[in-house]
C-alpha positions, 0 to 999 in steps of 0.5 A: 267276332260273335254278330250282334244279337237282339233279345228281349228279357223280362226285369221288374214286370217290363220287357227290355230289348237288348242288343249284344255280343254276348250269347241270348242265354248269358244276356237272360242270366245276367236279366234274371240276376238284376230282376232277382236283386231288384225285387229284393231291394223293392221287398225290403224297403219302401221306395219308389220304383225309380228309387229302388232301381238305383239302390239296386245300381249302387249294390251290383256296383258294389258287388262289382267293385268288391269283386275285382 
């Protein structure tokens, strides 16, 4: 088994300190696509940023759902 790794990933203008299994350049690709689909949710509505987090929940659930 793959050691636990720390990485710290740029969402939404924050920096967030993750621990995984999963390789550093999986856990950026996977930041990057939750930081892009979260700045368009905020460009394309006017909530609050809390609100927007969780409009952006609902659409990856979404997104995964479908896909499986």
């Amino acid at each position: 088994m793959a050691e636990k790794q720390t990485i710290t990933v740029l969402v939404a203008g924050k920096n967030y300190t993750l621990a995984s299994y999963d390789p550093p350049e999986y856990v950026r690709r996977v930041a990057e696509y939750v930081d892009r689909k979260l700045s368009e949710t905020m460009a394309a509505t006017n909530l609050s940023s809390a609100q927007g987090a969780v409009l952006t929940c609902f659409q990856l659930a979404d997104e995964l759902m479908k896909a499986q």
